[in-house]
Backbone as CSV, one residue per row, in Angstrom:
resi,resn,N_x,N_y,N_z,CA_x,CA_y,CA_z,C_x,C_y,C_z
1,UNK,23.729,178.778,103.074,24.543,177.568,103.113,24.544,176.956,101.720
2,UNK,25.413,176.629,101.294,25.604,176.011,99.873,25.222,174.320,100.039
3,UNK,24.712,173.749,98.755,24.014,172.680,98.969,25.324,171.370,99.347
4,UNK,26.473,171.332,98.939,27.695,170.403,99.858,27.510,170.707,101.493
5,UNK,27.420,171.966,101.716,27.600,171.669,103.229,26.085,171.432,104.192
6,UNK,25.088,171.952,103.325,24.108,171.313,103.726,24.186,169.648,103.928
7,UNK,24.558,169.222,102.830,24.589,167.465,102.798,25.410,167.037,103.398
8,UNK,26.346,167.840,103.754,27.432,166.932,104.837,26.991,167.454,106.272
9,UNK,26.476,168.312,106.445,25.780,168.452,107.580,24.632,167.326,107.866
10,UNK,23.870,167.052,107.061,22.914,166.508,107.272,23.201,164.848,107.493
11,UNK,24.636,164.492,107.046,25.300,162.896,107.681,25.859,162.770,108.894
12,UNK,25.531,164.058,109.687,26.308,163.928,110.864,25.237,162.951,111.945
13,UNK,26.117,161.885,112.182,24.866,161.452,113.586,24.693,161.870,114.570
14,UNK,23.709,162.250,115.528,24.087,163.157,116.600,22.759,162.700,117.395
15,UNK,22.291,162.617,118.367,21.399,162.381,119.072,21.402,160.920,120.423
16,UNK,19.840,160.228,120.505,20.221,159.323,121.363,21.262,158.196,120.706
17,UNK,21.326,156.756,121.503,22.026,155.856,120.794,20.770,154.843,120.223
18,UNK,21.709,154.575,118.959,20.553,153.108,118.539,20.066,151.971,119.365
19,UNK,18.995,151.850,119.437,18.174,150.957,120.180,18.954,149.374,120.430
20,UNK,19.829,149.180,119.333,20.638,148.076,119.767,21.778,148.196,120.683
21,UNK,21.844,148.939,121.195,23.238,149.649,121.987,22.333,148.907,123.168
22,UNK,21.519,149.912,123.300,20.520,149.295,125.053,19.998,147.675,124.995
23,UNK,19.744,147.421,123.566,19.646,146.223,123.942,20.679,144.730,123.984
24,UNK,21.506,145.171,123.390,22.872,144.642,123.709,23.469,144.447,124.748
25,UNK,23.470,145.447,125.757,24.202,145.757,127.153,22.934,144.812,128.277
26,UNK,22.073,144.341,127.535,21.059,144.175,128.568,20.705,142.342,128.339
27,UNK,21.504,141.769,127.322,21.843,140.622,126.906,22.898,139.878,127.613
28,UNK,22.759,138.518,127.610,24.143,137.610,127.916,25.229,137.948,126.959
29,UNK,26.217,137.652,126.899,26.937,137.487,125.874,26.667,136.392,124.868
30,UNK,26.257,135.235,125.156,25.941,133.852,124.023,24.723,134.729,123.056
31,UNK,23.606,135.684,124.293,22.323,136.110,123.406,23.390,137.378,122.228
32,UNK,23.892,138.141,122.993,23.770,139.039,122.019,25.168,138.495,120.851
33,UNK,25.683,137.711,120.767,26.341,136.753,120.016,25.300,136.815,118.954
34,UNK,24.246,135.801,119.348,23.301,135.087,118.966,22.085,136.753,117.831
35,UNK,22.071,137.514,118.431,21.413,138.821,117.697,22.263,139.121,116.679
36,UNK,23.864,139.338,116.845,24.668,140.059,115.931,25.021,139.045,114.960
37,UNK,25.047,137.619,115.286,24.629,136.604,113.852,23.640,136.342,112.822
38,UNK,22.548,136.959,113.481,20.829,137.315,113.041,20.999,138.206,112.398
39,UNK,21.187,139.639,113.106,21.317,140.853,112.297,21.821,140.780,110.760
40,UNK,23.402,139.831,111.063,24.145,139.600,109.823,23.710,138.477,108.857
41,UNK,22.601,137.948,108.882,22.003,136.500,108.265,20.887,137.770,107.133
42,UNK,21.401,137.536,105.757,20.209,137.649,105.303,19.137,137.181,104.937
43,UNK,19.348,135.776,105.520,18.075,135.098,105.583,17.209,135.370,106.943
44,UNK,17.668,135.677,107.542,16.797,135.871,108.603,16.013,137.510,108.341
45,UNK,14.512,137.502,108.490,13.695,138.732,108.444,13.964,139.980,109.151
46,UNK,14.195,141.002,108.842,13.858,141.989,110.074,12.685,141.790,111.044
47,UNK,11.507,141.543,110.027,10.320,140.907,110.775,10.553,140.026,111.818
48,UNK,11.253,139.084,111.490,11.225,138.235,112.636,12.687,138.164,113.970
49,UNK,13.372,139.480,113.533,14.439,139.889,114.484,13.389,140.629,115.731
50,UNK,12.591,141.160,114.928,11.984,142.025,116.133,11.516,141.146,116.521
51,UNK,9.946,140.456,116.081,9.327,139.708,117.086,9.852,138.920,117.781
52,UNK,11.000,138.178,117.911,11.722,137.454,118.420,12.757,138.483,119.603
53,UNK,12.453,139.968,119.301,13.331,140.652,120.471,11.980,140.461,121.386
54,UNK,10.784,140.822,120.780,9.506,141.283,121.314,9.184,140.105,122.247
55,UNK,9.340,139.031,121.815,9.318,137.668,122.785,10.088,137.718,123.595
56,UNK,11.037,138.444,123.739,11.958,138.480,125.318,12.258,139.908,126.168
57,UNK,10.926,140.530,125.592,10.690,142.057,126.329,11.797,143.132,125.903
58,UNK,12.182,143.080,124.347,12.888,144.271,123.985,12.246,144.763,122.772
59,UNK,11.455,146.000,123.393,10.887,146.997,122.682,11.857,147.653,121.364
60,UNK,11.278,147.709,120.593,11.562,148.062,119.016,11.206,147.660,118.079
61,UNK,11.134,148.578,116.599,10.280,148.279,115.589,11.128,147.726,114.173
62,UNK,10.192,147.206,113.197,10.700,146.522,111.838,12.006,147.606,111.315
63,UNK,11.609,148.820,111.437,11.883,149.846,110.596,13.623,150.235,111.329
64,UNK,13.430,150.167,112.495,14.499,150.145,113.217,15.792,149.092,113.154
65,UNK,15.296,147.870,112.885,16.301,146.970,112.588,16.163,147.005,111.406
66,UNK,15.561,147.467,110.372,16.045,147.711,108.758,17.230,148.902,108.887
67,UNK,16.966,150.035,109.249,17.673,151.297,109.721,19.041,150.730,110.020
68,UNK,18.887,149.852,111.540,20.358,149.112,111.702,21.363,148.360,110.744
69,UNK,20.744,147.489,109.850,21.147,146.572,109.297,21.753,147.479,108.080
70,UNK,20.710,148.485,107.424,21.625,149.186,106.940,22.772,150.042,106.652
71,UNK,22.648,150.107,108.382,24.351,151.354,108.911,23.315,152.903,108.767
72,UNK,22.708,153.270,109.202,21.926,154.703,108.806,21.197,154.592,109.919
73,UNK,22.117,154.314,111.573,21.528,154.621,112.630,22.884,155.204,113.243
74,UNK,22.939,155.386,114.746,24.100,156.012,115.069,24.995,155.195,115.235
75,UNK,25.107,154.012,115.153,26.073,152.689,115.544,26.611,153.121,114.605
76,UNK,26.438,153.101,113.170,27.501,153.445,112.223,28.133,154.429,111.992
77,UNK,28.024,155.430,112.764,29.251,156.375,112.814,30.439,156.415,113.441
Protein backbone atom coordinates (compact mmCIF):
# COMPACT_ATOMS: atom_id res chain seq x y z
CA UNK A 1 0.00 0.00 0.00
CA UNK A 2 1.53 3.33 -0.79
CA UNK A 3 1.80 5.81 2.08
CA UNK A 4 -1.49 8.33 0.53
CA UNK A 5 -3.69 5.48 0.72
CA UNK A 6 -2.56 4.27 3.86
CA UNK A 7 -3.44 7.88 5.32
CA UNK A 8 -6.62 8.14 3.78
CA UNK A 9 -7.48 4.91 4.95
CA UNK A 10 -6.58 5.57 8.24
CA UNK A 11 -9.35 8.92 8.35
CA UNK A 12 -12.01 6.73 7.73
CA UNK A 13 -14.40 6.62 10.87
CA UNK A 14 -15.83 3.40 11.29
CA UNK A 15 -16.82 1.71 14.47
CA UNK A 16 -19.21 2.37 17.61
CA UNK A 17 -20.87 5.94 17.87
CA UNK A 18 -19.36 8.77 20.01
CA UNK A 19 -20.33 8.68 23.48
CA UNK A 20 -22.21 11.95 22.94
CA UNK A 21 -24.66 10.43 20.51
CA UNK A 22 -25.95 8.08 23.62
CA UNK A 23 -25.76 10.73 25.72
CA UNK A 24 -27.68 13.17 23.90
CA UNK A 25 -30.67 10.89 23.04
CA UNK A 26 -30.89 10.23 26.77
CA UNK A 27 -31.22 14.12 27.65
CA UNK A 28 -34.21 16.65 27.64
CA UNK A 29 -33.95 18.83 24.97
CA UNK A 30 -33.31 22.27 27.29
CA UNK A 31 -30.28 19.64 28.86
CA UNK A 32 -28.79 18.67 25.79
CA UNK A 33 -29.23 22.40 24.46
CA UNK A 34 -27.56 23.20 27.57
CA UNK A 35 -24.29 20.40 26.79
CA UNK A 36 -23.96 21.55 23.08
CA UNK A 37 -23.53 25.31 24.47
CA UNK A 38 -20.82 23.90 26.98
CA UNK A 39 -19.17 21.79 24.51
CA UNK A 40 -18.99 25.07 22.31
CA UNK A 41 -17.85 27.55 25.34
CA UNK A 42 -14.20 27.68 25.48
CA UNK A 43 -14.34 28.73 28.64
CA UNK A 44 -15.88 26.05 29.97
CA UNK A 45 -13.24 22.89 30.91
CA UNK A 46 -13.44 19.57 29.41
CA UNK A 47 -12.71 18.79 33.02
CA UNK A 48 -15.60 20.11 34.16
CA UNK A 49 -18.01 18.94 31.11
CA UNK A 50 -17.39 15.57 32.34
CA UNK A 51 -17.74 15.89 35.96
CA UNK A 52 -20.76 17.70 35.55
CA UNK A 53 -22.01 14.69 33.01
CA UNK A 54 -20.64 12.43 35.97
CA UNK A 55 -23.04 14.31 38.41
CA UNK A 56 -26.03 13.21 36.43
CA UNK A 57 -24.94 9.50 35.77
CA UNK A 58 -23.30 9.86 32.25
CA UNK A 59 -20.31 7.81 32.10
CA UNK A 60 -17.31 9.24 30.12
CA UNK A 61 -13.87 10.52 30.23
CA UNK A 62 -11.70 14.06 29.95
CA UNK A 63 -10.06 12.62 26.91
CA UNK A 64 -13.30 11.86 25.25
CA UNK A 65 -14.80 15.24 25.35
CA UNK A 66 -11.34 16.69 24.26
CA UNK A 67 -11.58 13.99 21.24
CA UNK A 68 -15.24 15.50 20.70
CA UNK A 69 -14.61 19.02 20.86
CA UNK A 70 -12.00 18.49 18.52
CA UNK A 71 -14.08 16.70 15.61
CA UNK A 72 -11.63 13.37 15.75
CA UNK A 73 -14.54 11.20 17.02
CA UNK A 74 -17.21 9.69 14.76
CA UNK A 75 -19.73 12.64 15.06
CA UNK A 76 -17.47 14.38 12.72
CA UNK A 77 -17.71 12.43 9.86
Amino acid sequence: MKLKEAILAAGARKGTPCVFVTIRAALTKPDATDLDECLADPTVSAVQIQRGLAAEGHRTSVETVRRHRRGECSCAK
